[in-house]
C-alpha positions, 0 to 999 in steps of 0.5 A: 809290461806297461809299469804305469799300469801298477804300483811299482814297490821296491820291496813288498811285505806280506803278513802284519805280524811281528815278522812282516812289521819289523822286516818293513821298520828295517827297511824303511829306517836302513840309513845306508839305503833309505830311498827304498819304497815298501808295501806292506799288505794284509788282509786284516788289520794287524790290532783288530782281531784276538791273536791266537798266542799267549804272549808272552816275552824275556823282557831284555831279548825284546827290548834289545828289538823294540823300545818296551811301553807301558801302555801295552804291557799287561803283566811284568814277569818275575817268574815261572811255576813248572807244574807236574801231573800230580800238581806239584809245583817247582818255582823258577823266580827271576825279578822282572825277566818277562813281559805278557803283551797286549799284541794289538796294541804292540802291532798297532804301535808298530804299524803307526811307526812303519807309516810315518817312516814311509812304509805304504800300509794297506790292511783291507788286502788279501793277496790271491796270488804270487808270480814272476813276469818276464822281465824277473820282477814279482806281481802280487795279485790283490783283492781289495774291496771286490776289486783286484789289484796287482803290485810289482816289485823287485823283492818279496818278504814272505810273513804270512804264516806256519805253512807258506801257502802264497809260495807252495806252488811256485816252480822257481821256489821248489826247496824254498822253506815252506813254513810247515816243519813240525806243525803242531796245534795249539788252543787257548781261551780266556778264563775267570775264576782262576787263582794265580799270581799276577807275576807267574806263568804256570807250565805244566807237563805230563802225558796225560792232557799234553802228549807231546807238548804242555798247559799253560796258565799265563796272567792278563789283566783284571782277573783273566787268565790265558789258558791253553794247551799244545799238542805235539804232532805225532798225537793229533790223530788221538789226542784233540787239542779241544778236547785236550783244554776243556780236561785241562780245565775240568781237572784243574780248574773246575769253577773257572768260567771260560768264553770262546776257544782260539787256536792255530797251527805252530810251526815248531821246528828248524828245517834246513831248507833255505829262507831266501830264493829268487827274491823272495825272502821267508820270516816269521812263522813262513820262515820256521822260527818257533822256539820247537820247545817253548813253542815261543814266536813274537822275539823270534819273529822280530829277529828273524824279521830283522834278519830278513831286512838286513839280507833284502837291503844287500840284495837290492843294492847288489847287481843281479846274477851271482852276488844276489844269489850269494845274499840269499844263501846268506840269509840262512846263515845269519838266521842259523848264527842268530838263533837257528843254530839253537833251535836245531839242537833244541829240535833234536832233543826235544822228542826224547824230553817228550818220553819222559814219564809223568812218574818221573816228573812228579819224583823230580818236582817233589826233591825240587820242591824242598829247594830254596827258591833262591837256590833253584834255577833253570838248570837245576830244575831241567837237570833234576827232571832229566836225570830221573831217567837217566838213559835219556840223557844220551838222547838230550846230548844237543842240549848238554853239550 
Protein backbone atom coordinates (compact mmCIF):
# COMPACT_ATOMS: atom_id res chain seq x y z
CA UNK A 1 0.00 0.00 0.00
CA UNK A 2 1.27 3.51 -1.18
CA UNK A 3 1.58 5.24 2.30
CA UNK A 4 1.82 8.65 0.34
CA UNK A 5 -1.93 8.05 -0.36
CA UNK A 6 -3.07 8.60 3.31
CA UNK A 7 -2.46 10.25 6.45
CA UNK A 8 -0.04 8.02 8.46
CA UNK A 9 -0.87 8.52 12.52
CA UNK A 10 0.70 6.54 15.18
CA UNK A 11 -2.26 6.39 17.32
CA UNK A 12 -5.85 7.36 16.12
CA UNK A 13 -8.86 8.49 18.46
CA UNK A 14 -11.93 8.12 17.90
CA UNK A 15 -14.82 9.88 20.02
CA UNK A 16 -14.19 13.54 21.76
CA UNK A 17 -15.61 12.73 25.08
CA UNK A 18 -13.65 12.81 28.05
CA UNK A 19 -12.35 9.28 27.50
CA UNK A 20 -11.26 9.88 23.82
CA UNK A 21 -9.57 13.83 25.19
CA UNK A 22 -7.77 12.25 27.85
CA UNK A 23 -6.48 9.19 26.23
CA UNK A 24 -5.16 11.90 23.18
CA UNK A 25 -3.52 14.30 26.40
CA UNK A 26 -1.76 11.29 27.65
CA UNK A 27 -0.19 10.50 24.79
CA UNK A 28 0.88 13.32 23.34
CA UNK A 29 2.52 14.67 26.89
CA UNK A 30 3.90 10.80 27.78
CA UNK A 31 7.40 12.12 28.21
CA UNK A 32 9.19 8.43 27.87
CA UNK A 33 7.96 8.47 24.22
CA UNK A 34 6.75 11.96 22.88
CA UNK A 35 7.36 11.51 19.27
CA UNK A 36 3.96 9.74 18.67
CA UNK A 37 1.52 11.58 16.13
CA UNK A 38 -2.24 11.50 17.36
CA UNK A 39 -5.39 11.91 15.44
CA UNK A 40 -8.49 12.51 17.13
CA UNK A 41 -11.49 12.45 15.18
CA UNK A 42 -15.26 13.25 15.82
CA UNK A 43 -18.03 14.18 13.80
CA UNK A 44 -18.91 16.98 15.88
CA UNK A 45 -17.56 19.40 17.82
CA UNK A 46 -17.01 18.17 21.29
CA UNK A 47 -18.39 21.86 23.25
CA UNK A 48 -21.39 22.55 20.61
CA UNK A 49 -24.02 20.42 21.30
CA UNK A 50 -26.09 19.55 24.95
CA UNK A 51 -24.26 16.71 26.49
CA UNK A 52 -26.82 14.40 27.57
CA UNK A 53 -25.46 13.71 31.32
CA UNK A 54 -26.33 15.66 34.45
CA UNK A 55 -22.75 16.58 35.28
CA UNK A 56 -21.80 16.30 37.96
CA UNK A 57 -18.46 15.11 39.57
CA UNK A 58 -16.35 14.26 43.45
CA UNK A 59 -14.49 17.07 43.36
CA UNK A 60 -10.75 15.48 44.73
CA UNK A 61 -11.45 12.09 42.40
CA UNK A 62 -11.38 15.03 39.35
CA UNK A 63 -8.81 17.18 40.40
CA UNK A 64 -6.48 14.37 40.89
CA UNK A 65 -7.38 13.85 36.64
CA UNK A 66 -7.46 17.25 35.44
CA UNK A 67 -6.52 20.78 37.29
CA UNK A 68 -10.49 22.21 38.09
CA UNK A 69 -11.24 25.92 36.78
CA UNK A 70 -13.60 28.19 37.82
CA UNK A 71 -14.57 29.51 34.62
CA UNK A 72 -16.60 25.96 33.76
CA UNK A 73 -17.63 25.22 37.39
CA UNK A 74 -21.52 25.96 37.46
CA UNK A 75 -22.10 24.82 41.16
CA UNK A 76 -19.68 23.48 44.05
CA UNK A 77 -21.13 20.73 45.71
CA UNK A 78 -21.64 20.35 49.84
CA UNK A 79 -23.94 17.82 49.71
CA UNK A 80 -26.76 15.34 48.47
CA UNK A 81 -30.71 15.27 49.82
CA UNK A 82 -31.55 11.36 49.28
CA UNK A 83 -35.35 11.48 48.88
CA UNK A 84 -38.10 8.72 49.33
CA UNK A 85 -41.39 7.80 47.55
CA UNK A 86 -43.43 9.64 50.10
CA UNK A 87 -40.73 12.84 49.79
CA UNK A 88 -39.08 12.88 52.76
CA UNK A 89 -35.77 13.79 52.43
CA UNK A 90 -32.38 12.45 54.31
CA UNK A 91 -29.25 15.08 53.87
CA UNK A 92 -25.87 13.63 53.38
CA UNK A 93 -23.64 16.89 53.91
CA UNK A 94 -19.98 16.83 52.79
CA UNK A 95 -18.50 20.77 52.43
CA UNK A 96 -17.26 21.13 48.77
CA UNK A 97 -17.13 17.35 47.99
CA UNK A 98 -18.62 17.76 44.32
CA UNK A 99 -18.63 19.84 41.16
CA UNK A 100 -21.55 20.36 38.59
CA UNK A 101 -19.63 21.19 35.12
CA UNK A 102 -20.26 22.91 32.32
CA UNK A 103 -18.96 19.91 29.74
CA UNK A 104 -18.71 22.20 26.91
CA UNK A 105 -16.51 24.32 28.13
CA UNK A 106 -14.49 21.60 30.09
CA UNK A 107 -14.07 19.73 26.56
CA UNK A 108 -13.49 22.69 24.97
CA UNK A 109 -10.39 23.45 27.38
CA UNK A 110 -9.66 20.10 26.80
CA UNK A 111 -9.37 20.12 23.14
CA UNK A 112 -7.34 23.49 23.20
CA UNK A 113 -4.73 21.70 25.56
CA UNK A 114 -4.60 18.46 23.02
CA UNK A 115 -3.84 21.12 20.11
CA UNK A 116 -1.09 22.79 21.41
CA UNK A 117 0.34 19.73 22.72
CA UNK A 118 0.38 18.11 19.25
CA UNK A 119 -2.64 16.19 18.87
CA UNK A 120 -4.10 16.40 15.22
CA UNK A 121 -8.03 17.61 15.64
CA UNK A 122 -10.51 17.28 13.10
CA UNK A 123 -14.01 17.55 14.54
CA UNK A 124 -16.14 17.62 10.99
CA UNK A 125 -15.36 13.72 10.62
CA UNK A 126 -17.68 11.13 10.81
CA UNK A 127 -16.06 7.74 10.69
CA UNK A 128 -17.97 5.11 8.42
CA UNK A 129 -15.93 2.47 8.63
CA UNK A 130 -12.80 0.21 10.69
CA UNK A 131 -10.24 -2.18 9.25
CA UNK A 132 -7.22 -4.11 8.81
CA UNK A 133 -4.97 -4.11 5.58
CA UNK A 134 -2.70 -6.45 4.94
CA UNK A 135 0.28 -5.22 6.18
CA UNK A 136 -1.80 -5.14 10.18
CA UNK A 137 -2.12 -1.77 10.20
CA UNK A 138 -6.04 -0.13 10.77
CA UNK A 139 -7.58 2.21 8.07
CA UNK A 140 -10.33 4.54 9.50
CA UNK A 141 -12.64 5.37 6.38
CA UNK A 142 -13.71 9.39 6.91
CA UNK A 143 -16.31 11.33 5.56
CA UNK A 144 -15.54 14.85 5.73
CA UNK A 145 -17.37 17.47 3.85
CA UNK A 146 -18.78 15.03 1.35
CA UNK A 147 -16.01 13.72 0.63
CA UNK A 148 -14.10 10.34 2.01
CA UNK A 149 -10.99 10.22 3.41
CA UNK A 150 -8.84 7.06 4.98
CA UNK A 151 -6.40 7.69 7.96
CA UNK A 152 -3.84 4.89 8.85
CA UNK A 153 -2.32 3.82 11.71
CA UNK A 154 -0.58 1.42 13.77
CA UNK A 155 -3.20 1.65 17.08
CA UNK A 156 -6.79 2.45 17.57
CA UNK A 157 -8.46 4.18 20.58
CA UNK A 158 -12.11 3.22 20.64
CA UNK A 159 -14.20 6.51 22.88
CA UNK A 160 -17.06 6.33 20.59
CA UNK A 161 -19.69 5.40 22.92
CA UNK A 162 -22.28 2.84 24.90
CA UNK A 163 -22.56 -0.01 22.21
CA UNK A 164 -19.26 0.10 20.22
CA UNK A 165 -20.81 0.03 16.65
CA UNK A 166 -17.61 1.12 14.80
CA UNK A 167 -15.94 -2.36 16.20
CA UNK A 168 -19.16 -4.83 16.26
CA UNK A 169 -18.62 -6.37 12.82
CA UNK A 170 -15.12 -7.00 12.86
CA UNK A 171 -13.84 -10.78 12.79
CA UNK A 172 -10.50 -10.26 14.36
CA UNK A 173 -12.25 -8.13 17.32
CA UNK A 174 -14.89 -11.12 18.27
CA UNK A 175 -14.86 -11.05 22.20
CA UNK A 176 -13.71 -7.61 22.18
CA UNK A 177 -15.72 -5.50 24.89
CA UNK A 178 -18.84 -4.08 23.02
CA UNK A 179 -19.80 -1.42 25.25
CA UNK A 180 -23.35 -2.40 25.66
CA UNK A 181 -23.26 -4.24 29.32
CA UNK A 182 -26.48 -3.42 30.68
CA UNK A 183 -27.52 -0.57 28.86
CA UNK A 184 -30.02 1.46 30.50
CA UNK A 185 -31.93 4.78 29.07
CA UNK A 186 -31.68 7.96 30.52
CA UNK A 187 -33.67 11.16 30.16
CA UNK A 188 -33.20 14.84 31.18
CA UNK A 189 -34.49 18.36 30.44
CA UNK A 190 -34.01 21.72 31.92
CA UNK A 191 -36.18 23.21 34.16
CA UNK A 192 -37.46 26.77 35.98
CA UNK A 193 -39.41 27.01 38.73
CA UNK A 194 -37.87 24.90 40.91
CA UNK A 195 -37.28 25.36 44.61
CA UNK A 196 -33.56 23.71 45.35
CA UNK A 197 -30.30 24.48 46.86
CA UNK A 198 -27.66 25.74 44.72
CA UNK A 199 -25.02 23.12 46.85
CA UNK A 200 -27.52 20.03 46.39
CA UNK A 201 -28.17 17.24 44.25
CA UNK A 202 -31.58 15.53 45.02
CA UNK A 203 -31.61 11.60 44.44
CA UNK A 204 -34.74 10.17 44.55
CA UNK A 205 -35.93 6.32 44.67
CA UNK A 206 -39.09 4.21 44.59
CA UNK A 207 -40.76 1.88 42.21
CA UNK A 208 -43.19 3.86 41.17
CA UNK A 209 -41.41 6.69 38.74
CA UNK A 210 -37.83 5.10 38.73
CA UNK A 211 -37.94 1.02 38.59
CA UNK A 212 -34.70 -0.08 38.43
CA UNK A 213 -32.83 3.11 38.81
CA UNK A 214 -33.91 6.85 40.36
CA UNK A 215 -34.78 10.99 39.63
CA UNK A 216 -32.41 13.50 40.19
CA UNK A 217 -32.75 17.35 40.61
CA UNK A 218 -29.12 18.76 40.09
CA UNK A 219 -28.46 22.65 40.40
CA UNK A 220 -27.23 24.80 37.06
CA UNK A 221 -26.89 28.38 37.13
CA UNK A 222 -29.40 31.41 37.13
CA UNK A 223 -32.36 29.18 38.32
CA UNK A 224 -32.12 26.21 36.25
CA UNK A 225 -32.18 22.76 37.17
CA UNK A 226 -31.24 19.59 35.38
CA UNK A 227 -33.74 17.21 35.96
CA UNK A 228 -34.02 13.33 34.88
CA UNK A 229 -34.81 9.94 35.33
CA UNK A 230 -32.95 6.51 34.45
CA UNK A 231 -34.60 3.29 34.00
CA UNK A 232 -33.15 -0.03 34.76
CA UNK A 233 -33.14 -2.45 31.90
CA UNK A 234 -35.59 -5.00 32.74
CA UNK A 235 -38.28 -1.97 32.93
CA UNK A 236 -38.23 -0.52 29.52
CA UNK A 237 -40.61 -2.41 27.66
CA UNK A 238 -43.13 -0.97 30.64
CA UNK A 239 -41.80 1.79 32.03
CA UNK A 240 -41.09 4.67 29.08
CA UNK A 241 -38.29 6.80 30.28
CA UNK A 242 -40.20 9.91 28.71
CA UNK A 243 -42.89 9.00 30.19
CA UNK A 244 -41.30 8.36 33.40
CA UNK A 245 -40.00 12.24 33.66
CA UNK A 246 -42.95 14.15 32.54
CA UNK A 247 -44.92 11.87 36.03
CA UNK A 248 -41.80 12.80 37.94
CA UNK A 249 -42.40 16.25 36.95
CA UNK A 250 -46.11 16.36 37.13
CA UNK A 251 -45.90 15.06 40.82
CA UNK A 252 -42.97 16.72 41.96
CA UNK A 253 -43.04 19.76 40.55
CA UNK A 254 -46.05 21.06 39.11
CA UNK A 255 -45.30 24.70 38.40
CA UNK A 256 -41.96 23.76 36.94
CA UNK A 257 -41.51 25.18 33.15
CA UNK A 258 -39.42 22.54 31.19
CA UNK A 259 -38.07 23.05 27.33
CA UNK A 260 -36.87 19.97 25.33
CA UNK A 261 -35.89 16.44 26.52
CA UNK A 262 -32.57 14.76 25.91
CA UNK A 263 -31.28 11.47 26.43
CA UNK A 264 -29.18 8.49 25.43
CA UNK A 265 -28.36 4.99 26.45
CA UNK A 266 -25.88 4.13 29.91
CA UNK A 267 -23.62 1.60 29.58
CA UNK A 268 -24.35 0.42 33.05
CA UNK A 269 -22.20 -2.60 33.97
CA UNK A 270 -18.73 -4.43 34.35
CA UNK A 271 -18.62 -6.96 31.70
CA UNK A 272 -15.24 -9.05 31.82
CA UNK A 273 -14.69 -9.25 28.48
CA UNK A 274 -11.08 -7.70 27.40
CA UNK A 275 -10.85 -3.69 26.46
CA UNK A 276 -7.88 -4.32 24.28
CA UNK A 277 -7.23 -6.44 21.07
CA UNK A 278 -5.37 -6.71 18.08
CA UNK A 279 -4.45 -2.88 18.43
CA UNK A 280 -7.35 -1.88 19.22
CA UNK A 281 -7.79 -0.09 22.64
CA UNK A 282 -11.86 0.50 24.43
CA UNK A 283 -12.35 3.66 26.69
CA UNK A 284 -14.96 5.42 27.94
CA UNK A 285 -18.37 4.29 27.60
CA UNK A 286 -16.97 1.72 24.58
CA UNK A 287 -15.10 0.22 27.33
CA UNK A 288 -18.24 -0.12 29.99
CA UNK A 289 -16.78 2.17 32.56
CA UNK A 290 -20.29 3.77 34.27
CA UNK A 291 -20.61 3.65 37.56
CA UNK A 292 -23.68 0.40 37.28
CA UNK A 293 -25.14 2.23 40.28
CA UNK A 294 -24.74 5.92 40.50
CA UNK A 295 -24.70 5.60 36.81
CA UNK A 296 -21.62 8.39 37.09
CA UNK A 297 -19.20 8.38 33.78
CA UNK A 298 -17.06 11.90 33.33
CA UNK A 299 -14.35 10.53 36.12
CA UNK A 300 -14.66 7.14 34.84
CA UNK A 301 -14.14 7.96 31.56
CA UNK A 302 -10.88 10.11 32.31
CA UNK A 303 -9.62 7.11 34.34
CA UNK A 304 -10.19 4.91 31.93
CA UNK A 305 -9.01 7.29 29.23
CA UNK A 306 -5.98 7.33 30.90
CA UNK A 307 -5.61 3.79 31.38
CA UNK A 308 -5.81 3.31 27.81
CA UNK A 309 -2.95 5.67 27.12
CA UNK A 310 -0.89 4.19 29.38
CA UNK A 311 -1.35 0.59 27.79
CA UNK A 312 -1.03 2.05 23.91
CA UNK A 313 2.26 3.96 24.59
CA UNK A 314 3.75 0.13 26.00
CA UNK A 315 2.47 -1.43 22.99
CA UNK A 316 3.69 1.07 20.53
CA UNK A 317 7.16 0.91 21.93
CA UNK A 318 6.92 -3.18 22.52
CA UNK A 319 7.87 -5.53 19.54
CA UNK A 320 4.97 -7.12 17.61
CA UNK A 321 4.14 -10.76 18.47
CA UNK A 322 3.82 -11.99 21.90
CA UNK A 323 4.90 -9.01 24.31
CA UNK A 324 1.95 -6.82 22.40
CA UNK A 325 -0.42 -9.47 23.03
CA UNK A 326 0.63 -9.44 26.83
CA UNK A 327 -0.04 -5.19 26.83
CA UNK A 328 -3.29 -5.65 25.98
CA UNK A 329 -4.31 -8.37 28.16
CA UNK A 330 -2.93 -5.91 30.83
CA UNK A 331 -5.08 -3.12 30.02
CA UNK A 332 -8.15 -5.07 31.55
CA UNK A 333 -6.21 -5.51 34.42
CA UNK A 334 -5.12 -2.03 35.05
CA UNK A 335 -8.67 -0.82 34.50
CA UNK A 336 -10.15 -3.99 36.98
CA UNK A 337 -7.34 -2.51 39.81
CA UNK A 338 -8.12 1.02 38.87
CA UNK A 339 -11.74 0.82 39.25
CA UNK A 340 -13.47 -2.21 37.69
CA UNK A 341 -12.88 -4.36 40.62
CA UNK A 342 -15.65 -2.13 42.27
CA UNK A 343 -17.87 -1.80 39.67
CA UNK A 344 -18.05 -5.46 39.46
CA UNK A 345 -19.10 -5.87 42.88
CA UNK A 346 -21.26 -2.87 42.75
CA UNK A 347 -23.04 -4.71 39.52
CA UNK A 348 -23.48 -7.69 41.41
CA UNK A 349 -25.43 -6.37 44.17
CA UNK A 350 -27.08 -3.66 42.51
CA UNK A 351 -30.24 -5.94 41.40
CA UNK A 352 -31.05 -6.86 44.68
CA UNK A 353 -31.09 -2.88 46.08
CA UNK A 354 -33.48 -2.43 43.24
CA UNK A 355 -35.81 -5.00 45.19
CA UNK A 356 -36.17 -2.97 48.04
CA UNK A 357 -39.57 -1.47 48.58
CA UNK A 358 -40.65 1.85 48.58
CA UNK A 359 -42.35 1.23 52.18
CA UNK A 360 -39.23 0.24 53.20
CA UNK A 361 -37.47 3.53 51.89
CA UNK A 362 -40.05 5.76 53.56
CA UNK A 363 -39.49 3.68 57.04
CA UNK A 364 -35.68 4.27 56.44
CA UNK A 365 -35.66 8.24 55.74
CA UNK A 366 -38.31 8.94 58.57
CA UNK A 367 -35.58 7.19 61.49
CA UNK A 368 -33.07 8.99 59.18
CA UNK A 369 -34.42 12.05 59.31
CA UNK A 370 -34.49 12.63 62.93
CA UNK A 371 -30.43 11.98 62.54
CA UNK A 372 -28.10 15.34 63.13
CA UNK A 373 -26.87 16.36 60.10
CA UNK A 374 -23.39 16.14 61.35
CA UNK A 375 -23.69 12.56 62.56
CA UNK A 376 -25.20 11.05 59.09
CA UNK A 377 -23.02 9.63 56.64
CA UNK A 378 -22.76 7.62 53.56
CA UNK A 379 -22.74 4.48 55.53
CA UNK A 380 -25.33 5.22 57.85
CA UNK A 381 -27.97 6.14 55.46
CA UNK A 382 -27.29 2.87 52.97
CA UNK A 383 -27.15 0.73 56.06
CA UNK A 384 -30.48 2.26 57.57
CA UNK A 385 -32.28 1.48 54.02
CA UNK A 386 -30.68 -2.06 53.81
CA UNK A 387 -31.37 -3.42 56.95
CA UNK A 388 -35.34 -2.46 56.48
CA UNK A 389 -35.22 -5.55 54.54
CA UNK A 390 -32.84 -7.50 56.02
CA UNK A 391 -33.05 -10.82 53.84
CA UNK A 392 -31.44 -8.74 51.30
CA UNK A 393 -28.53 -8.17 53.05
CA UNK A 394 -27.01 -11.57 52.06
CA UNK A 395 -27.93 -10.77 48.57
CA UNK A 396 -25.55 -7.02 49.04
CA UNK A 397 -22.69 -9.28 50.52
CA UNK A 398 -20.33 -7.55 47.37
CA UNK A 399 -20.82 -4.16 49.03
CA UNK A 400 -20.34 -5.16 52.62
CA UNK A 401 -17.62 -7.43 52.41
Amino acid sequence: MDEKALEFYDVIICGAGPAGLKAAFELVSDSESPSKRILLLDRRFPWKEPVSCAEAVAKEAFAELWPVRDKWVRQVISGVYFVSPSGDKVEFYQKDCGLILNRALFHREMAEECEKSGVVCRFDADVKRLYRDSEAFWNAEVAIGGETQVFRSKAFIDATGPGAKLTKDIPELAGLESGDTDLEPAVFTLAEGIEYSPEHIELYFGKKHFPGGYGWVFPRENGVANVGVVVGRDYIKTHAPRKMLENFLKEFFPKAAFGKFYGGMIACGQSLKPIAMQGIFKAGDSASCVNPMSRSGIVEALKSGRVAAKAVSAWLAAEPGQERRRIEKSAFDHWMRVQGKSHRQIAQAKKAFYEIQDAQFDKAAKKLCKVPREKQSLFRIFFTVLVSMPRLIWKMRSLIW
